[in-house]
C-alpha positions in Angstrom: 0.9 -35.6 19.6 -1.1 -36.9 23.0 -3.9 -35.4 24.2 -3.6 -33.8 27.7 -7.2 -33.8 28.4 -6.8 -37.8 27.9 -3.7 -39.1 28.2 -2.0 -39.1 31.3 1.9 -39.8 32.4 3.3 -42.2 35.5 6.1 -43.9 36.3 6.8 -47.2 37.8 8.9 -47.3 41.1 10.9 -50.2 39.5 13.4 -48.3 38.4 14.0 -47.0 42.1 13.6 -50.3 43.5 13.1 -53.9 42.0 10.5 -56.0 43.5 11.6 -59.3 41.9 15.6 -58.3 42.7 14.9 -56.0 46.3 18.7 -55.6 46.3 18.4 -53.5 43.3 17.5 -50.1 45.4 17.4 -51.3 48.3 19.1 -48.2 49.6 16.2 -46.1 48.1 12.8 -45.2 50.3 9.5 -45.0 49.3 9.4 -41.3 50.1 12.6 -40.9 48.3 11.0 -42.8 45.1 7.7 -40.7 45.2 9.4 -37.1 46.1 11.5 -38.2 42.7 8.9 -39.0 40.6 7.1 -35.5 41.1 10.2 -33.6 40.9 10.1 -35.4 37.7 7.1 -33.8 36.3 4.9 -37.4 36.6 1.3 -36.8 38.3 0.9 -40.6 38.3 2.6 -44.0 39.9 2.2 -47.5 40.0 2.8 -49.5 43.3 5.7 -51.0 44.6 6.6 -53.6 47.6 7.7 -50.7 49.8 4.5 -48.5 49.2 2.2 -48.6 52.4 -0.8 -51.2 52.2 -3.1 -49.2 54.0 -5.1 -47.0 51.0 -5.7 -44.2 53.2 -1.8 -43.6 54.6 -0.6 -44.2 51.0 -3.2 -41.8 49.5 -2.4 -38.9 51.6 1.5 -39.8 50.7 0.3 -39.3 47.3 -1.9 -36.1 47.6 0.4 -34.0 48.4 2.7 -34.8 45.6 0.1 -34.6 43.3 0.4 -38.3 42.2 -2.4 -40.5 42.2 -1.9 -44.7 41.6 -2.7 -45.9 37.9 -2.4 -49.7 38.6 -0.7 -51.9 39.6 1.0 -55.8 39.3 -1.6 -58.6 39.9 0.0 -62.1 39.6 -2.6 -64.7 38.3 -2.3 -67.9 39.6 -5.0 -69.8 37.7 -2.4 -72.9 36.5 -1.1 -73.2 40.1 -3.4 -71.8 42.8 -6.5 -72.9 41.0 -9.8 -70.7 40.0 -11.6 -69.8 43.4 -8.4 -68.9 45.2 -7.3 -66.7 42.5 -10.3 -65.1 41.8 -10.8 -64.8 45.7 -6.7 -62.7 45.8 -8.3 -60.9 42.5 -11.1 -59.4 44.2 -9.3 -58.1 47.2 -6.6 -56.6 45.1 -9.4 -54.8 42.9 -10.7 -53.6 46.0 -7.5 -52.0 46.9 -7.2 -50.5 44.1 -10.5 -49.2 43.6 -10.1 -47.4 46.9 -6.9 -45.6 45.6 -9.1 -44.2 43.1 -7.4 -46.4 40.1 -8.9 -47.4 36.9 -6.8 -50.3 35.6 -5.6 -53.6 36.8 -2.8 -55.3 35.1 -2.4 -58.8 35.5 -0.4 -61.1 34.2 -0.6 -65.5 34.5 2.2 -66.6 36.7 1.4 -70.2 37.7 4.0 -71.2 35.4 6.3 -68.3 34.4 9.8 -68.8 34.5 10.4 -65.0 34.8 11.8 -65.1 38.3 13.5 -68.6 37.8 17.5 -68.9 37.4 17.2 -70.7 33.3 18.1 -69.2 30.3 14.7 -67.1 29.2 15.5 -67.2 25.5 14.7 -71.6 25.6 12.3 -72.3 28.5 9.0 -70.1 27.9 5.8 -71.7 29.2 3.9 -72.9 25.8 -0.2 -73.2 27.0 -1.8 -76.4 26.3 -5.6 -76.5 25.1 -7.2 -76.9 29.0 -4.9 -74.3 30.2 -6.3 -71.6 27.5 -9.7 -72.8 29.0 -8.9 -72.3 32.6 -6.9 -68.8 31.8 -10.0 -67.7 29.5 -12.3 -68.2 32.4 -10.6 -66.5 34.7 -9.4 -63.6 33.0 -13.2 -62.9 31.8 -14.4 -63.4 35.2 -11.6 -60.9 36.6 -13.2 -58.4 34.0 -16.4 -59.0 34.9 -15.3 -58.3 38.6 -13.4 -55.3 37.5 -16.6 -53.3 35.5 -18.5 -53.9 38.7 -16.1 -51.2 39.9 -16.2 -49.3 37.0 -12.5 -51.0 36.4 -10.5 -52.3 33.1 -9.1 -55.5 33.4 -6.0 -55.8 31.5 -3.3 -58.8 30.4 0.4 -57.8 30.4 1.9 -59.8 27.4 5.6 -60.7 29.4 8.9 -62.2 29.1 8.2 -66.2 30.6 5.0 -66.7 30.2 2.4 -67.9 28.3 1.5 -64.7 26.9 4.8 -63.4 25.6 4.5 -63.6 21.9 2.1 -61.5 19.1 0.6 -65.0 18.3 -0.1 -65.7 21.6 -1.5 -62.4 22.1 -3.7 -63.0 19.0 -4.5 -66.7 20.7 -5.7 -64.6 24.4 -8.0 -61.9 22.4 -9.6 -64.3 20.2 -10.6 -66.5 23.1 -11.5 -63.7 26.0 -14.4 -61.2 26.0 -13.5 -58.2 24.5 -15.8 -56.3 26.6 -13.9 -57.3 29.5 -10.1 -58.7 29.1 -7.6 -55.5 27.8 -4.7 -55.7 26.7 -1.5 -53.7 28.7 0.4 -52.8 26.0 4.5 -53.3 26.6 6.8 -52.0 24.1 10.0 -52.9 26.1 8.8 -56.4 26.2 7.3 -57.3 22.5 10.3 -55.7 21.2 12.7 -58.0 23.5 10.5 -61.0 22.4 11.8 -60.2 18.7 8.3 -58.7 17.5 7.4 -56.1 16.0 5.5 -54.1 19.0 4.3 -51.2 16.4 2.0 -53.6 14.3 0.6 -55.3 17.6 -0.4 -51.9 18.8 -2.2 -51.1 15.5 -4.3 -54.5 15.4 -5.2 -53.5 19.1 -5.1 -50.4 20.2 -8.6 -50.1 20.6 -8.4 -52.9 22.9 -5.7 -51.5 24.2 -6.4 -49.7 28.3 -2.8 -49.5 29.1 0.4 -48.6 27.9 4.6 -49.3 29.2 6.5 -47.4 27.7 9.9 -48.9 27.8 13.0 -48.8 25.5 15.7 -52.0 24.8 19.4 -52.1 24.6 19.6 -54.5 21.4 23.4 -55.5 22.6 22.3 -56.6 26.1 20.1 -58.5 25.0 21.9 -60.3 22.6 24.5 -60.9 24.6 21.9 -62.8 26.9 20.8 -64.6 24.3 24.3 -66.1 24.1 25.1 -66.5 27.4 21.9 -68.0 28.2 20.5 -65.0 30.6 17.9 -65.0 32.6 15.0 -62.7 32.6 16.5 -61.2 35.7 19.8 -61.6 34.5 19.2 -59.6 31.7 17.5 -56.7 34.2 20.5 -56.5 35.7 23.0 -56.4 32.5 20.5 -53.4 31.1 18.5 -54.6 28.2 15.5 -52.5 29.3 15.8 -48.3 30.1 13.7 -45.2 29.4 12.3 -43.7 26.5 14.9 -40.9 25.5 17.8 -44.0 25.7 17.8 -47.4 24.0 17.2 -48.8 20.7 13.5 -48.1 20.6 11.5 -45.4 18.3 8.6 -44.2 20.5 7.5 -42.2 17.9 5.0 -44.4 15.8 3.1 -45.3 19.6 2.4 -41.7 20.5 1.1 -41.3 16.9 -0.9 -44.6 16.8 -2.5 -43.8 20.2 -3.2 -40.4 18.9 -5.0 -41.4 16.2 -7.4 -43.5 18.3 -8.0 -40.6 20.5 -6.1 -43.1 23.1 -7.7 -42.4 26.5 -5.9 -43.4 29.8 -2.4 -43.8 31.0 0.9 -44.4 29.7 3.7 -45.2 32.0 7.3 -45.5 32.2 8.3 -48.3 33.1 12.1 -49.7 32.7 13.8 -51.7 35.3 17.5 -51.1 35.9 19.9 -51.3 38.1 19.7 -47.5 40.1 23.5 -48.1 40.9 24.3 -47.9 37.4 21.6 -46.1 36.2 20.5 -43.1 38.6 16.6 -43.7 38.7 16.0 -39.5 39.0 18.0 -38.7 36.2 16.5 -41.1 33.6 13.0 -40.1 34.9 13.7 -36.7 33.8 15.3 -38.1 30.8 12.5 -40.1 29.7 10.0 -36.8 31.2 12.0 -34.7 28.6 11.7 -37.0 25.6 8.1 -37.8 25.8 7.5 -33.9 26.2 9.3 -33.6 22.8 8.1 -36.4 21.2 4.6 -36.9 22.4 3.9 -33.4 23.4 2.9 -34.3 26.6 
């Protein structure tokens, strides 16, 4: 069982309304999403594209909800931007953050994900040469530097298209990065659509471990991408991700590795669908119920 006094529970907006698909709840408000989430029983939230960019209007939004932001998405565009203008876009989103009152950033190397792109995301994953290890390292030590200046975690999301999708690769990125400063955003939804084994990543580092998705997979979905040569997005919108409670994924074993290393910080759901098909208020209280009964919290 979770700790109370340390562990804390959010949800994403994704499941209200998709960023990288903004047709997917496009019909649903950012009032709508946040109202939702603390009718729920969540006291914390990522951000979303419709949340205001002004920290003070979106804190008061917040406050008297009782939600307060955990993190949120920063797109790293070392392999495509360069170093100074990513670490100059890093800096202000920290500082956005940090004013929000968060403790995590997640970040993830999009210079040359194919996450977004229409080809089959089963065959055309980014593979990192030597030099682009380098320039990632770098940066992603830097960015924690920057982040414990503001009493911050900096941490990598391991994702679906990119370099950093895979438990090797995860082993390659916390061999070669500071491990006082780069964290690793733990992802259950998307080790376990990788075809890992998500529960013996989190044991090798969950005490390098400042953040934690908790998102189930629909096994058939995904296989049927795999056949049909899917997309990433495709495969959002077909269902292979949804909430804990649903799916083909055993939370159990998380809740009682983090346990056992007296885990300290957020865990959040986070499982993109389509709302049409899958109301985003009634799997929040879904997935609010099973973690209640499962993780005691």
């Amino acid at each position: 069982m979770l700790d109370s006094n340390k562990v804390k529970l959010a949800i994403a907006p994704i499941a209200w309304t998709n960023d990288d698909l903004p047709d997917l709840g496009a019909e649903n408000s950012f009032e709508q999403c946040i109202s939702e989430m603390a009718l729920s029983g969540f006291v914390g939230s990522e951000i979303g594209n419709k949340y205001p960019k002004d920290p003070d209007v979106l804190k008061h939004y917040l406050d008297v909800r009782g939600l307060q932001i955990c993190n949120a998405w920063f797109s790293s565009l070392l392999l495509s931007e360069g170093y100074e203008a990513t670490i100059e876009a890093f800096i202000k989103h920290r500082d956005f953050l940090h004013a929000l009152g968060a403790k995590v950033i997640g970040a993830s190397e999009q210079g040359n994900s194919i996450q977004g792109k229409s080809v089959s995301i089963f065959d055309n994953k980014p593979v990192y040469t030597d030099e682009q290890w380098e320039l990632i390292a770098k940066g992603f030590n830097e960015m924690g530097r920057l982040a414990r200046e503001k009493d911050m975690y900096f941490t990598v999301h391991h994702h679906m298209g990119t370099g950093v999708q895979t438990a090797a690769e995860i082993d390659k990125l916390m061999e070669i990065t500071d491990e006082n400063l780069v964290f690793l955003l733990f992802d259950t939804g998307h080790l376990s659509f990788a075809g890992e084994d998500a529960i013996a990543v989190l044991k090798k580092y969950v005490n390098r471990t400042k953040h934690v998705h908790l998102k189930s997979i629909r096994k058939d979905v995904i296989a049927q991408g795999k056949e049909k040569g899917y997309s990433f997005l495709d495969c959002v919108r077909a269902g292979s991700f949804t909430v804990p409670g649903d799916g083909d994924f055993d939370f159990k074993p998380v809740f009682d590795i983090l346990s056992d290393a007296n885990y300290e910080g957020w865990v959040v759901v986070e499982a993109e669908q389509d709302p049409a098909k899958a109301n985003p208020f009634e799997y929040a209280l879904k997935a609010r119920k099973y973690i209640k009964e499962t993780a005691g919290l």
